[in-house]
C-alpha positions as CSV (number, residue, x, y, z in Angstrom):
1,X,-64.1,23.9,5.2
2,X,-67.2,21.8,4.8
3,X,-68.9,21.5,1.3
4,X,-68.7,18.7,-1.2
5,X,-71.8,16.2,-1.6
6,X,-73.9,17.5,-4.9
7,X,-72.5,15.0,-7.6
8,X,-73.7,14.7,-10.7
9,X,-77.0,16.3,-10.1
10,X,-78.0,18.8,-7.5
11,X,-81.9,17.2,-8.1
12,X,-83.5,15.8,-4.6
13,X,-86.2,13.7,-5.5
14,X,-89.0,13.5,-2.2
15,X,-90.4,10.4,-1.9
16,X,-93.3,11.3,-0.1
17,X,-95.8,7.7,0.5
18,X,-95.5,5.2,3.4
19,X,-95.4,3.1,0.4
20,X,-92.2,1.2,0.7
21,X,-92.6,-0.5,-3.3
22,X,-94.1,2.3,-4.4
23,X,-91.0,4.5,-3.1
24,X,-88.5,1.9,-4.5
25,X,-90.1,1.5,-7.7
26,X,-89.5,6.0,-7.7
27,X,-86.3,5.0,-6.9
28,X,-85.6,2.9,-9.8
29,X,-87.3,4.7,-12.2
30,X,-85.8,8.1,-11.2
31,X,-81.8,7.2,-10.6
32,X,-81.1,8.0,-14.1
33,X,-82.4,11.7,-13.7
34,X,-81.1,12.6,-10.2
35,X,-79.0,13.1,-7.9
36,X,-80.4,12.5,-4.3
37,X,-83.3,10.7,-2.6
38,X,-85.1,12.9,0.0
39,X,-87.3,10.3,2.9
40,X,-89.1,12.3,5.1
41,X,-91.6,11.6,8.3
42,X,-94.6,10.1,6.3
43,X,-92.0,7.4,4.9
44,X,-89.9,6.7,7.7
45,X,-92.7,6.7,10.9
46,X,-94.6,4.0,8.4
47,X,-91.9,2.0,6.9
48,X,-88.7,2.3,9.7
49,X,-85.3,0.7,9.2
50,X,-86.6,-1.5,6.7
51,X,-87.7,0.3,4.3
52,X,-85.3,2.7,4.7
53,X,-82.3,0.1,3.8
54,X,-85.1,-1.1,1.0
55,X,-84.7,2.3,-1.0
56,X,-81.3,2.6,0.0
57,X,-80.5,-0.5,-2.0
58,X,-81.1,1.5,-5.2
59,X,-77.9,3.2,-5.2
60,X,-78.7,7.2,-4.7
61,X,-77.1,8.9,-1.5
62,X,-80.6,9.4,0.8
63,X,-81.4,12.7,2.7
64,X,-83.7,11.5,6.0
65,X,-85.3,14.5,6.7
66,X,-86.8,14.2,9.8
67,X,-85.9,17.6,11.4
68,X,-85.6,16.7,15.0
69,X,-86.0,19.5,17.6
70,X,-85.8,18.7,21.4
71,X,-83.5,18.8,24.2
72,X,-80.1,18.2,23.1
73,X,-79.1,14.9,24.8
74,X,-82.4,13.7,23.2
75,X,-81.7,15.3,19.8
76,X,-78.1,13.7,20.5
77,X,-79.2,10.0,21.3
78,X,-82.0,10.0,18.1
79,X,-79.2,10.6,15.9
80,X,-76.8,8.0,17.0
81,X,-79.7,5.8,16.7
82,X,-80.1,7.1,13.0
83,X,-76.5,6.7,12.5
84,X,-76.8,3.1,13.1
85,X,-78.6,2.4,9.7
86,X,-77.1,0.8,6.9
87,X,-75.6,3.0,4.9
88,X,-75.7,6.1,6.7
89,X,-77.5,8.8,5.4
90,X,-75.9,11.1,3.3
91,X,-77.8,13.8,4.8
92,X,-79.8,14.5,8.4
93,X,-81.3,17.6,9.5
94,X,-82.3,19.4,12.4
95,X,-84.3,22.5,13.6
96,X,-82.0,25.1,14.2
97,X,-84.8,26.9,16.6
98,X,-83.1,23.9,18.9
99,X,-80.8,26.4,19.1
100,X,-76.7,26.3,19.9
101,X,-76.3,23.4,22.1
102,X,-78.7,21.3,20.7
103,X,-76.7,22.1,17.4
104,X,-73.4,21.1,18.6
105,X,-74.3,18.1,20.7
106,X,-75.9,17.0,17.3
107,X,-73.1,17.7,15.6
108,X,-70.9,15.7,17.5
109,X,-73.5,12.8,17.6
110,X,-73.2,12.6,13.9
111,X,-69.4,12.8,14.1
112,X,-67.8,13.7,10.1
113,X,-69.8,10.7,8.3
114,X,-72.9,12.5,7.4
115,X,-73.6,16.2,6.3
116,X,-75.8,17.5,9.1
117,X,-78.0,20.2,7.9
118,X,-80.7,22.7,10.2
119,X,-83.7,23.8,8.9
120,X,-84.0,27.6,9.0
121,X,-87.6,28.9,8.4
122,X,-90.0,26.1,6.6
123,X,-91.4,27.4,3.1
124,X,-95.0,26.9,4.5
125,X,-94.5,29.9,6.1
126,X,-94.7,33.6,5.3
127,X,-93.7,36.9,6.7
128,X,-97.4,37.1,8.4
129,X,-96.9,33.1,9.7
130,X,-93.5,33.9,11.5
131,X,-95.1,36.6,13.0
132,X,-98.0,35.0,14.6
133,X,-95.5,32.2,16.5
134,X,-93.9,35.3,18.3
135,X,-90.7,35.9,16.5
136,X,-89.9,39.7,15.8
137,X,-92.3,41.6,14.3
138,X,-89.8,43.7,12.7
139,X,-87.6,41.3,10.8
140,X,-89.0,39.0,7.9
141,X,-88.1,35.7,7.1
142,X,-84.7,36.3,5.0
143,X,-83.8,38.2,8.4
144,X,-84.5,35.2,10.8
145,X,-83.3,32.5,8.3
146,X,-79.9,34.4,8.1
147,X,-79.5,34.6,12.0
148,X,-80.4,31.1,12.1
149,X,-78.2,30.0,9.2
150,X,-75.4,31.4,11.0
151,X,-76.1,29.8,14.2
152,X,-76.0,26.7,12.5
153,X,-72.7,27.8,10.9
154,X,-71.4,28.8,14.6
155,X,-72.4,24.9,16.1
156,X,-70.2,23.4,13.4
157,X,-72.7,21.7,10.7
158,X,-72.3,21.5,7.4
159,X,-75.4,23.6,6.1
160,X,-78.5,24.7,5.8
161,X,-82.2,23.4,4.4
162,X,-83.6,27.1,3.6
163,X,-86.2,28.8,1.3
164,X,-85.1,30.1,-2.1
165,X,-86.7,33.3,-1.2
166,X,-83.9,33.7,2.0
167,X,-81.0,31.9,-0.4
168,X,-79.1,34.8,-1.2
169,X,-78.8,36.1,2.1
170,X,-78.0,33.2,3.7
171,X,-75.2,32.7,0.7
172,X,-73.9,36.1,1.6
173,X,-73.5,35.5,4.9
174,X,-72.1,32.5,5.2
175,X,-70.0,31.8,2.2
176,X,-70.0,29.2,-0.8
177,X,-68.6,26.3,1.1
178,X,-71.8,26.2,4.2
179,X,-74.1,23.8,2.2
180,X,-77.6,25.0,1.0
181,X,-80.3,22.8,0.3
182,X,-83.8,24.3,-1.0
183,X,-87.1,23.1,-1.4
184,X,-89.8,24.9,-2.8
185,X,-88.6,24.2,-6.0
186,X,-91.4,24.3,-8.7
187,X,-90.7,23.7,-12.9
188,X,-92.5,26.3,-14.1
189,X,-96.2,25.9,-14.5
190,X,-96.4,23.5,-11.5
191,X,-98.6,23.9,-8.8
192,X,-97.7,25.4,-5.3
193,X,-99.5,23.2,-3.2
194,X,-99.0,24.3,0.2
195,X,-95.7,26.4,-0.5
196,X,-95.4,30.0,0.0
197,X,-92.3,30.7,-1.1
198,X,-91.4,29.0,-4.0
199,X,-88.7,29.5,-7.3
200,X,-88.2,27.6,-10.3
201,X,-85.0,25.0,-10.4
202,X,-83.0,27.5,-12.7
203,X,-83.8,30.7,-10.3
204,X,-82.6,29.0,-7.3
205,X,-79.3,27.4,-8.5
206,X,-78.6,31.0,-9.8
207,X,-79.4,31.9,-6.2
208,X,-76.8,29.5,-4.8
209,X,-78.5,26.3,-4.0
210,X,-76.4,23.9,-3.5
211,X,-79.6,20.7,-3.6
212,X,-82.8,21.6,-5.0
213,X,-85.7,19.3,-3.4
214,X,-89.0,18.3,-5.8
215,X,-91.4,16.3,-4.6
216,X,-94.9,16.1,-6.1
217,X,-93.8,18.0,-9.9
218,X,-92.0,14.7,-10.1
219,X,-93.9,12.3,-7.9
220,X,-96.9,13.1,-9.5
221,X,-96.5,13.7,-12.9
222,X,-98.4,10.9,-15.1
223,X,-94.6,9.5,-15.7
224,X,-92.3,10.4,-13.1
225,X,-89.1,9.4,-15.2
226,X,-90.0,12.2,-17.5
227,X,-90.9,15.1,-15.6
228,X,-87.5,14.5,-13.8
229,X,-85.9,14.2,-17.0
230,X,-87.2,17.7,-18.3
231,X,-86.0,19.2,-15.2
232,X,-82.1,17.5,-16.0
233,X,-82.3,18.4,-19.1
234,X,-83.5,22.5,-18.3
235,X,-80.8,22.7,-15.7
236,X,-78.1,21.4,-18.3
């Protein structure tokens, strides 16, 4: 049985700038109206330990979302670097195209502290995209996503980060308590940017999202505070 983690709030803010006060000031500004901080490559690669403990200082349990893929023993030793920060993440990730090993020596490199999480199939991607990369041409993405899911499932972690479009399937096939976080998520009338496969914050936890991850329909909204309070208050 894994599970547990969403708290009050099952929002994921992203904090996508390499600006370490801009990020805390997001931080700060957005506790009251979530439930998770998300720091990805953009932030981490520019601002490192430090400003990773700076954002951490805020209070809200932080996903580092850094998706690692390589050999396992290098997968391995990156995250028992990672798990050397102070406080641990709440949440890592890694591909699960890394495949089984990978998976497990990952797993037991993180050891019970963290959630670890793999990415299935980005949401940048469509049907046409997997395609083209060479994965079978008869399947679609909710097909691959599942068999990766339960890979993932098989090596021991805790969950999945996954689409909203391949939720249910994944949901189906792995059960309520294999942890499923989603990004895509867009309030309605928000821009795609450069998602493909996108759903609202209501359609998705009706889906059985576990986290839902926004970024910029919070990040860049005039005032931050407030587009992430409509979205509390709509999911209420």
């Amino acid at each position: 049985m894994t599970k547990p983690l969403p708290s009050r709030n099952p929002v994921c803010v992203a904090l996508d700038t390499p600006d370490v006060a801009r990020a805390r000031a997001l931080a700060r500004a957005l506790r009251p109206h979530v439930g998770f901080m998300k720091l990805g490559m953009e932030f981490f690669y520019a601002a490192g330990t430090a400003g990773y403990e700076a954002v951490a200082a805020e209070g809200l349990p932080l996903f580092l979302d850094l998706k690692l893929h390589d050999i396992p023993h290098t997968v391995a030793q990156g995250l028992s670097s990672l798990m050397r920060l102070s406080p641990a993440p709440a949440i890592l990730n890694v591909h699960a195209q890394g495949g089984l090993e990978m998976m497990r020596q990952a797993r037991a490199a993180v050891g019970g502290k963290t959630k670890l999480i793999a990415v299935t199939i980005l949401t940048s991607l469509s049907t046409d995209d997997i395609h083209q990369t060479g994965l079978d041409a008869a399947r679609d993405t909710a097909a691959h996503a599942q068999s990766l899911a339960l890979l993932a499932q098989r090596a021991g972690l805790d969950g999945v980060v996954c689409s909203p479009h391949d939720l249910m399937g994944i949901r189906a096939a792995c059960g309520r308590d294999f942890l499923t976080v989603v990004p895509g998520i867009r309030p309605e009338q928000a821009e795609a940017h450069d998602q493909k496969r996108i759903a609202t914050p209501q359609a998705a936890l009706a889906a059985g999202a576990d986290i839902l991850v926004i970024g910029r329909a919070i990040t860049g909204a005039t005032d931050p505070a407030a587009a992430a309070a409509r979205i509390q208050a709509d999911l209420a």
